[in-house]
C-alpha positions as CSV (number, residue, x, y, z in Angstrom):
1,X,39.0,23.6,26.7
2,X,35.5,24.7,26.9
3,X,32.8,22.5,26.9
4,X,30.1,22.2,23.3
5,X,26.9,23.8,23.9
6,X,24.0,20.9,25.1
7,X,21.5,22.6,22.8
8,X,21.6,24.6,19.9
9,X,19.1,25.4,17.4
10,X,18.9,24.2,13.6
11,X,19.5,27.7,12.4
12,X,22.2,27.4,14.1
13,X,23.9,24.5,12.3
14,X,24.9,23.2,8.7
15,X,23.3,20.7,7.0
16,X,25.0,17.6,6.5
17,X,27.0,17.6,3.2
18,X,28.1,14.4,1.8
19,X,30.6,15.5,-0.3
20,X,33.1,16.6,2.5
21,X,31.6,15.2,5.1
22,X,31.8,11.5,7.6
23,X,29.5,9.5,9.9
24,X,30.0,8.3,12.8
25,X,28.1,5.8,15.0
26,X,27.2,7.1,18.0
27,X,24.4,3.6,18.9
28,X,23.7,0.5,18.1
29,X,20.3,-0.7,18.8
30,X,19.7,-4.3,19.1
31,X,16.5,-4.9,17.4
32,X,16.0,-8.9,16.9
33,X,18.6,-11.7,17.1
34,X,19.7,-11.1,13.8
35,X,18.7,-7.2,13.2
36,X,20.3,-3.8,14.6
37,X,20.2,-0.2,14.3
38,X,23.0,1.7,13.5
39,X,22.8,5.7,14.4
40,X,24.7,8.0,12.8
41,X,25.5,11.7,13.3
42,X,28.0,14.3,11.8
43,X,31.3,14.7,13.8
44,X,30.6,18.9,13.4
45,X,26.9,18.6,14.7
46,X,25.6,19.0,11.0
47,X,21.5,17.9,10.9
48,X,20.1,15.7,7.9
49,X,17.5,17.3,5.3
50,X,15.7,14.3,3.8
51,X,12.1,12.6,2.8
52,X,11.2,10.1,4.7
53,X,11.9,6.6,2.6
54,X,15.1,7.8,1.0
55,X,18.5,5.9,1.3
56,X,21.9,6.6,1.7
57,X,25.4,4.5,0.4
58,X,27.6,3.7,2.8
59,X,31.5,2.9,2.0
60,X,32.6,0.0,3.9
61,X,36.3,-0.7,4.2
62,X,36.1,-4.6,3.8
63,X,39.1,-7.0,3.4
64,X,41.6,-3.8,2.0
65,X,39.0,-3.0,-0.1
66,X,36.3,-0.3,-0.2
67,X,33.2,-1.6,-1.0
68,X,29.5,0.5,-1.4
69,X,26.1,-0.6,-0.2
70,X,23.1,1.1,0.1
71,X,20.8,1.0,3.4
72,X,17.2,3.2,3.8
73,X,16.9,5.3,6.6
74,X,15.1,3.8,9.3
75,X,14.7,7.7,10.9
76,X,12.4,9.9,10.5
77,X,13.8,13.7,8.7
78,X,11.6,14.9,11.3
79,X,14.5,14.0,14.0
80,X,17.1,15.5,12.1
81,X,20.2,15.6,14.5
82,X,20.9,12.2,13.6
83,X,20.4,9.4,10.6
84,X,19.7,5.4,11.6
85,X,19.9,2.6,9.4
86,X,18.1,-0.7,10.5
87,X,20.2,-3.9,9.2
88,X,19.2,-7.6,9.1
89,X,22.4,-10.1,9.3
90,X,22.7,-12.4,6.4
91,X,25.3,-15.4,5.8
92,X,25.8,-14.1,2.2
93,X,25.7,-10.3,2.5
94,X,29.4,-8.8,2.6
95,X,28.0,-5.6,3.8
96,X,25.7,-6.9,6.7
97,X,28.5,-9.3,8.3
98,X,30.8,-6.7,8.1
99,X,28.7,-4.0,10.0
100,X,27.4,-6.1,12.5
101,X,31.4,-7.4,12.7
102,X,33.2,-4.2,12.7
103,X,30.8,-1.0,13.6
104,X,30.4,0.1,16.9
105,X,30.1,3.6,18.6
106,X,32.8,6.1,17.6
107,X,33.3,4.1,14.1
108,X,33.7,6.7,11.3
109,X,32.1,6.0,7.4
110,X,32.0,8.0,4.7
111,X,28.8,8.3,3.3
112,X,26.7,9.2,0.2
113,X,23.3,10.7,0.0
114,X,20.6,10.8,1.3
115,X,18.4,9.9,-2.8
116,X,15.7,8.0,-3.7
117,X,12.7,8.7,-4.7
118,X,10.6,5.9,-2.7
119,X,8.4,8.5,-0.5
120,X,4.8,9.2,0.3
121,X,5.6,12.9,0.3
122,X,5.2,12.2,-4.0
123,X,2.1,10.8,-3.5
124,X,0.1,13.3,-1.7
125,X,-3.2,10.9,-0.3
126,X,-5.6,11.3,2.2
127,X,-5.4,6.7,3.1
128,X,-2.6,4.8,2.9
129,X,-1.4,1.2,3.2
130,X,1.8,0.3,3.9
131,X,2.9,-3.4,2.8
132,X,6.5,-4.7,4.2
133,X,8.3,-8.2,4.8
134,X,11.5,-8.5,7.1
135,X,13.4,-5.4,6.8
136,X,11.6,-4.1,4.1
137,X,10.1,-2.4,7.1
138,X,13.0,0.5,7.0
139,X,11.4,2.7,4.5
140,X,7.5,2.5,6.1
141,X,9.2,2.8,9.1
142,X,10.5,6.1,8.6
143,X,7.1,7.5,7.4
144,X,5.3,6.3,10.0
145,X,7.7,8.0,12.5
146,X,7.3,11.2,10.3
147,X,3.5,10.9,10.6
148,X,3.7,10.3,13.9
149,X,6.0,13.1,14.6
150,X,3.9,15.5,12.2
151,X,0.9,15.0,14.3
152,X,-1.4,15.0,11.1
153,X,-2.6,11.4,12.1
154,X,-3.2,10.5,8.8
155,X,-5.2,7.2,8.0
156,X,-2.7,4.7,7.7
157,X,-2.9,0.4,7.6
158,X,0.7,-0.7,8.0
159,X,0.7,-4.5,7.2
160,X,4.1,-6.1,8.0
161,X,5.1,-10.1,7.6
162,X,7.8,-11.8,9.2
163,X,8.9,-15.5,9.8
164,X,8.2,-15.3,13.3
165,X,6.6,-12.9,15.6
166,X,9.8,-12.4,17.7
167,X,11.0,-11.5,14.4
168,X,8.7,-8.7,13.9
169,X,10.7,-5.4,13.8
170,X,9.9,-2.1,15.5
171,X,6.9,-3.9,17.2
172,X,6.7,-2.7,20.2
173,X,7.1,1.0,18.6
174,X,4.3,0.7,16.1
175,X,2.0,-1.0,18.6
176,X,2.7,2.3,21.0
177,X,2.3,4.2,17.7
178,X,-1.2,2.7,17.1
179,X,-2.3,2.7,20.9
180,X,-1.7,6.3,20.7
181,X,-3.3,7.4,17.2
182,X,-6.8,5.7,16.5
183,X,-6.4,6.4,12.8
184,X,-3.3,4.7,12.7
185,X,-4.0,1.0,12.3
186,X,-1.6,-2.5,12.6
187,X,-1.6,-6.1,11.3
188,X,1.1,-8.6,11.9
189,X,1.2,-11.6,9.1
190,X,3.9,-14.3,10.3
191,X,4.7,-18.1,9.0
192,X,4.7,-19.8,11.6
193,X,4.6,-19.1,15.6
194,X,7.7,-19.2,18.1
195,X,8.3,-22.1,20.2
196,X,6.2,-22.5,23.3
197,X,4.5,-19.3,22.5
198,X,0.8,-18.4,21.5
199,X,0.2,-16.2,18.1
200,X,-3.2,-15.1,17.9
201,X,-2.6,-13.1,14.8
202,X,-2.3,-14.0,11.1
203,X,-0.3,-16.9,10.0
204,X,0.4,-17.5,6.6
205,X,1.4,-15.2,3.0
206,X,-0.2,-12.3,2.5
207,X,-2.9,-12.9,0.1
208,X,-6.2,-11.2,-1.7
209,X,-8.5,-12.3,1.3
210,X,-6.4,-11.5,4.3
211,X,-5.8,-8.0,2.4
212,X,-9.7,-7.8,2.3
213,X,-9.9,-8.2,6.0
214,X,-7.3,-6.3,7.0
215,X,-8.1,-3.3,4.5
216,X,-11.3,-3.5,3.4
217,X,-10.9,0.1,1.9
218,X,-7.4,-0.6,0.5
219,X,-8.9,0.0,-3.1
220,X,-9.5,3.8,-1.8
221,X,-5.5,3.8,-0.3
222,X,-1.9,4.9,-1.9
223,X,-0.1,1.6,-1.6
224,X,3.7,1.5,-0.5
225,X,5.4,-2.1,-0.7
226,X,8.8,-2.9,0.1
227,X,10.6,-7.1,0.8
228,X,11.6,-9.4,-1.2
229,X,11.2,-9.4,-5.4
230,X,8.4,-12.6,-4.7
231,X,6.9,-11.0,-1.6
232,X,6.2,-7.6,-3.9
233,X,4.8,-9.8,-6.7
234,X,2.4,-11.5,-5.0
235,X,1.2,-8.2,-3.7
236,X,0.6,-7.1,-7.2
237,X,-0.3,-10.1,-8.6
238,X,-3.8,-10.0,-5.8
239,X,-4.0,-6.5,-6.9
240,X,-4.0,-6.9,-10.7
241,X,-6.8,-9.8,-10.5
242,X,-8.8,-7.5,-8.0
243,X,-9.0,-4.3,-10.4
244,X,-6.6,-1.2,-8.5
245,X,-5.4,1.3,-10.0
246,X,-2.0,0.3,-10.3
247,X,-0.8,4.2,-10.8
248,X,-1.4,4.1,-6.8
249,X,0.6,1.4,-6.0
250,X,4.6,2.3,-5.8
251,X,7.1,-0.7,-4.4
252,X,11.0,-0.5,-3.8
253,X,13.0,-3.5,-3.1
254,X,15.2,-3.4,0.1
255,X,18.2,-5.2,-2.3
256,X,17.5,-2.5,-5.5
257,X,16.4,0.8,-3.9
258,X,15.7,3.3,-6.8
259,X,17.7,6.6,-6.8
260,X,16.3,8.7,-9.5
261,X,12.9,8.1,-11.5
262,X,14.8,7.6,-14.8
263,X,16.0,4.4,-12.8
264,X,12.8,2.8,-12.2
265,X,11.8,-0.7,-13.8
266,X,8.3,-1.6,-14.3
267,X,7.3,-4.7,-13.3
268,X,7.0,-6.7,-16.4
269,X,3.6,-8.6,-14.6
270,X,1.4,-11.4,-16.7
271,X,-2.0,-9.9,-16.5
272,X,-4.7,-12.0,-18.5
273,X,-6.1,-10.1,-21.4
274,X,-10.1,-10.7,-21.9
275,X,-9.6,-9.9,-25.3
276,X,-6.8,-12.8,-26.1
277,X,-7.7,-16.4,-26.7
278,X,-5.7,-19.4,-25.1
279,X,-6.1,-23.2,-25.3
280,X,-6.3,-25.8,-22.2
281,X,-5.7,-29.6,-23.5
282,X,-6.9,-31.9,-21.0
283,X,-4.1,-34.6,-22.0
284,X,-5.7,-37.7,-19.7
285,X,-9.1,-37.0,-21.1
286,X,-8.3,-35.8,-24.7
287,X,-9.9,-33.1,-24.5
288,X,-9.0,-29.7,-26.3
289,X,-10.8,-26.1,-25.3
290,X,-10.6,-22.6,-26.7
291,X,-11.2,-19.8,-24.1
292,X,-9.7,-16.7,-23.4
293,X,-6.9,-15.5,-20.7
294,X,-9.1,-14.6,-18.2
295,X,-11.2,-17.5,-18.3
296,X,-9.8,-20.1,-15.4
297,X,-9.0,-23.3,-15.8
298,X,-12.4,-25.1,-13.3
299,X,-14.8,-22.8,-15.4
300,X,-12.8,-24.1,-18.9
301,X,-13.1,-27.5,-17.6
302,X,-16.6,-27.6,-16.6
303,X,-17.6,-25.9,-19.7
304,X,-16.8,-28.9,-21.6
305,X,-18.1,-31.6,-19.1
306,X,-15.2,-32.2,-17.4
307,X,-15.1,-32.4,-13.5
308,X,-12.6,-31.2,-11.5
309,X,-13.5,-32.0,-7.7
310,X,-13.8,-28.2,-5.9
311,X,-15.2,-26.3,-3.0
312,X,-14.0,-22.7,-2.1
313,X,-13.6,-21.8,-5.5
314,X,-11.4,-18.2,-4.3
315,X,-7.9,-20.4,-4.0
316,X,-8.4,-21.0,0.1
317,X,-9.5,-24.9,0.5
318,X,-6.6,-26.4,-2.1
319,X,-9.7,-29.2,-3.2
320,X,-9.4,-28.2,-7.1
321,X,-5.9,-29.1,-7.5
322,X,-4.2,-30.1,-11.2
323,X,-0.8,-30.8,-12.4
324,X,0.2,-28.2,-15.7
325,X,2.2,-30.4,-18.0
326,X,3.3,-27.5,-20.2
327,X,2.8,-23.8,-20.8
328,X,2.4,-20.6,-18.8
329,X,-0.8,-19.8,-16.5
330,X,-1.3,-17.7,-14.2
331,X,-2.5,-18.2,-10.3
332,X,-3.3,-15.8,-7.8
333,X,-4.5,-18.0,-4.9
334,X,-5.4,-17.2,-1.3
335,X,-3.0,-19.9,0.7
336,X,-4.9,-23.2,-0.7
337,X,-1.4,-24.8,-2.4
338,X,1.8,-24.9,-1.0
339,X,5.6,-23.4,-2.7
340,X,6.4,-27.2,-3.4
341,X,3.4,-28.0,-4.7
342,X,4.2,-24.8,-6.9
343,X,7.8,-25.9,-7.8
344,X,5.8,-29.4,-8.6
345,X,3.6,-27.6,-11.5
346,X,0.4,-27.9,-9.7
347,X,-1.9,-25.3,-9.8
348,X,-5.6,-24.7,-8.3
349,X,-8.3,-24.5,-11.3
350,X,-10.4,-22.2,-10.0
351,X,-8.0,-19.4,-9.3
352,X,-5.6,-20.1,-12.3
353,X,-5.9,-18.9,-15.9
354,X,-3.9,-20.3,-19.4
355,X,-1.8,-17.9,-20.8
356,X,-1.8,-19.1,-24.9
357,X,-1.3,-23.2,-24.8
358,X,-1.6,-25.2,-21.7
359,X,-1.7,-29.0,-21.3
360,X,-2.8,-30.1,-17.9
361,X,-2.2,-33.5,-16.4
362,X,-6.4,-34.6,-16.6
């Protein structure tokens, strides 16, 4: 038998078809302690045609069943001899365990795809900012490779959060990335710092001022955001109360990638409306006010001679801090109030507005 050919070009070859077509694994990458990469190419030498940020469905043969889950492509279409997915490990997920369990190099999976619709190459721009958590990395990941690849160099802030900095995905790739390119620039966000280590970066949720600092511009950027449902909220909640033009912002979960625009969901966000009226009641106090929904809740208060003790006044120092009894406001704060505190009904006046009736706890 005669041995394959080392080389041969694309002309050469057939796209990959889906329809009649299998994977198989030829590496897997370790990428964290609880993430890998899984590459992927056709048993006939087929390449993949793509956009960078799409996704493809895997069928998993689990427990005598066949089960389908859908993973973005980590790889870049401008590598096209082969297709990577980049998976993170979790207790509940079926499809992760089984992966990590059961695929290794020479496994064979049928496969769906590549669809979605979650691409810069949509959204024409000359700036962009690129917004992930955990592995909603994937899909920014494969258009910074294409950019990278593309040599265009386009100006490009890629902001990614993680629990830990040893948790940071494709780090040491982007930071070679962004040695290389001076248009290309990086910020790490993480919760907290690994044992007996230093972090130097940012520590904390993403929020209005860090975005400030990191991307001062960001207002003049196509925005890409992909992690979890809260994670993206936040994001647009900080983006709402600063004025962008939401048309440039575009988001895809990592646990709901979209396939076709008919699919999409708008968010369904509270934004204050300066032309509706609300009511605070200041139960301790017995105190009633009539504002409107953009009015927040230290201005309301102080409008009507009632202190509430403050001293940021942006959401940072946590001073101005009030329990909401009942009703629905809304707070876009910069770190100043912790998720319990949250869970608690507490709220920070100066960076939280009443939606119709609230009755606060003063």
């Amino acid at each position: 038998m005669s041995a394959q050919p080392l080389y041969r070009h694309l002309d050469e070859l057939p796209p990959w078809n889906d329809q009649s077509q299998v994977l198989e694994c030829v590496a897997v990458l370790p990428e964290t302690h609880n993430v890998k990469t899984f590459c992927f190419k056709s048993p006939d030498e087929s390449w993949f045609r793509y956009l960078p940020g799409q996704f493809i469905t895997l069928e998993l043969p689990v427990g005598g069943d066949c089960i389908h889950r859908t993973y973005t492509l980590s790889s870049s279409p401008s590598r096209p001899l082969l297709i990577c997915i980049t998976v993170k490990r979790q207790p509940e997920s079926l499809g992760s365990r089984w992966l990590f369990d059961e695929v290794d190099v020479g496994s064979r999976l049928k496969a769906y795809g590549p669809a979605g619709i979650f691409s810069f190459h949509h959204h024409a721009a000359e700036k962009y900012l690129f917004v992930s958590a955990g592995s909603g990395i994937t899909p920014m990941m494969s258009m910074a490779r294409w950019l990278f690849d593309n040599g265009r160099h386009s100006d490009v802030t890629f902001i990614n959060c993680a629990r830990r900095p040893s948790e940071i995905i494709f780090r040491a790739e982007l930071e070679r990335m962004a040695a290389r390119v001076p248009s290309f620039n990086l910020a790490w966000i993480v919760s907290e710092a690994d044992p007996y280590s230093v972090w130097t970066g940012y520590r904390g949720r993403l929020n209005g001022l860090m975005l400030e600092l990191i991307a001062p511009d960001y207002f003049d950027r196509e925005i890409f955001c992909c992690g979890p449902a809260g994670f993206m909220q936040g994001l647009r909640d900080a983006l709402n109360a600063a004025g962008y033009d939401m048309e440039r912002y575009h988001e895809e979960s990592f646990l709901a990638p979209v396939g076709a625009p008919g699919e999409l969901d708008e968010p369904d966000d509270v934004i204050p409306d300066e032309n509706k009226k609300a009511c605070i009641r200041f139960a301790k106090s017995d105190r009633e006010a009539y504002c409107h929904e953009t009015d927040t809740i230290l201005d309301v208060a102080k409008g009507i001679g009632l202190t509430i003790p403050s001293g940021c006044q942006f959401g940072v120092c946590g001073t101005c801090k009030v329990r909401c009894l009942a009703g629905e406001t809304h707070m876009v704060h910069n770190g100043g109030i912790r998720d319990e505190e949250i869970a608690d009904g507490y709220v920070l006046a100066c960076c939280t507005k009443p939606i119709g009736q609230v009755d606060l706890d003063l």
